[in-house]
N, C-alpha and C positions, 0 to 999 in steps of 0.2 A: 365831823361834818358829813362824809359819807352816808354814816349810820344815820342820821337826820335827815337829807336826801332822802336815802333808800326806805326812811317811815312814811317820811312825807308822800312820797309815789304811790307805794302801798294804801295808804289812807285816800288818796283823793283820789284815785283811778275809776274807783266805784262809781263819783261822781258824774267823771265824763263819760263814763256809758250807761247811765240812765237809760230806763227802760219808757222808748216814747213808740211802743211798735202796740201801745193799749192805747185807748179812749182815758183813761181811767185815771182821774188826780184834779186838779181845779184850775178854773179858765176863765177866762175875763171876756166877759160879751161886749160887744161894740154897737154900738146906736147904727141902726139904718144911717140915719137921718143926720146928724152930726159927725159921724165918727169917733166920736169920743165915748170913751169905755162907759158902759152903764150899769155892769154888775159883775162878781163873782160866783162862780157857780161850782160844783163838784158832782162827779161825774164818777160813776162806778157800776160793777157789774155784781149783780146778787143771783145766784142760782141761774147762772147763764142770760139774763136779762138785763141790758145797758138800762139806768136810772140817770137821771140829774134833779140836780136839786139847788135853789136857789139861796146862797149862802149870806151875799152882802149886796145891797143896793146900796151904786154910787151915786151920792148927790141926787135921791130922789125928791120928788115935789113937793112930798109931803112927811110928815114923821111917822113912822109905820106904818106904811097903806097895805091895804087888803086886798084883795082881788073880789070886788063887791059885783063883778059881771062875771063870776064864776059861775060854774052850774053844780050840786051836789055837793061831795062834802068838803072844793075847796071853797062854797061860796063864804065871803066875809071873811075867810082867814088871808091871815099876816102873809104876805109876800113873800118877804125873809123866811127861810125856813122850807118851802112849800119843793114839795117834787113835782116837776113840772115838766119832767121828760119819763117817761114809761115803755115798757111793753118793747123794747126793740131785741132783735135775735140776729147772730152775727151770720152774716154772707159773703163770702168772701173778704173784700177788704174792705168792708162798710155795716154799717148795720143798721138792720131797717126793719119795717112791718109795724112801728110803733105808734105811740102818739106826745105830742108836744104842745101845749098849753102858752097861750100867749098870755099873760095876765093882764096885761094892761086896756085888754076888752074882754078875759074870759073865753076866745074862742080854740076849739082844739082842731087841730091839723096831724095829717100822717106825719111820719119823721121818718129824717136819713142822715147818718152820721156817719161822713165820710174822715181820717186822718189824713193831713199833706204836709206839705215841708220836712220832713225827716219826725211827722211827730210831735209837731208844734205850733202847728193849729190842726182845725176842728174846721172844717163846714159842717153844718147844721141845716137840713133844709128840710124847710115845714111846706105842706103840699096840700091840695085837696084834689081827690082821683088822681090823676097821673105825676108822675115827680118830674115832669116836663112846667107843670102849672105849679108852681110857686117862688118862693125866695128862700133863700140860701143867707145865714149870717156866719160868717169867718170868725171864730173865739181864738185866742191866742192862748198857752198853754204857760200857767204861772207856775213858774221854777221856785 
């Protein structure tokens, strides 16, 4: 019984200290406007530049929609799928200088991607000129 114990500890300990000190893994967006979850998303760093990209739309409107108010080469494509967060380089405890794509008019905004709660949510704040002028959406980090 010990020895089961002492495996079992060994094996699950890794779990409880997961590494939430990154951006970096998949998060579930919240609706302004309802507060109910509206998408999954994942979230990673390539050659030192924080990416997201939009994985799963919940309960959208319609069946595969596109981002038909894009500009270039996301216009007309699928939602699902689309990287929609770009261009950000880390700053201290945040990471910013990027850009973030609303799909659901196509317009792009600076970005700023703050971690809080020990790593388990995300602010996210889209801006135009000053990051005093925008909104902020809080993503929750799916375990």
């Amino acid at each position: 019984m010990k020895k089961l114990m002492l495996t079992l500890l060994i094996l699950l300990t890794p779990l409880a200290f997961a590494d939430n000190s990154s951006p970096e893994g998949t998060w579930r967006t919240i609706d302004d406007e309802t507060g109910e979850p509206k998408s999954l998303v994942s979230v990673w760093i390539e050659n030192g530049e924080l990416k997201g990209r939009i994985e799963k739309l919940l309960n959208p409107s319609e069946p595969n929609p596109t981002c038909e108010e894009c500009k270039g080469e996301r216009k007309d494509q699928p939602i699902e799928g689309m990287t929609f967060l770009w261009g950000l380089s880390q700053k201290g405890d945040s990471w910013k200088g990027g850009t973030i794509l609303d799909p659901a008019n196509g317009k792009e905004y600076k970005a700023k991607v703050t971690l809080t709660e020990d790593g388990t949510l995300l602010d996210v704040r889209g801006y135009i000129g000053l990051a005093a002028i925008g909104r902020t959406q809080t993503w929750q980090r799916v375990e």
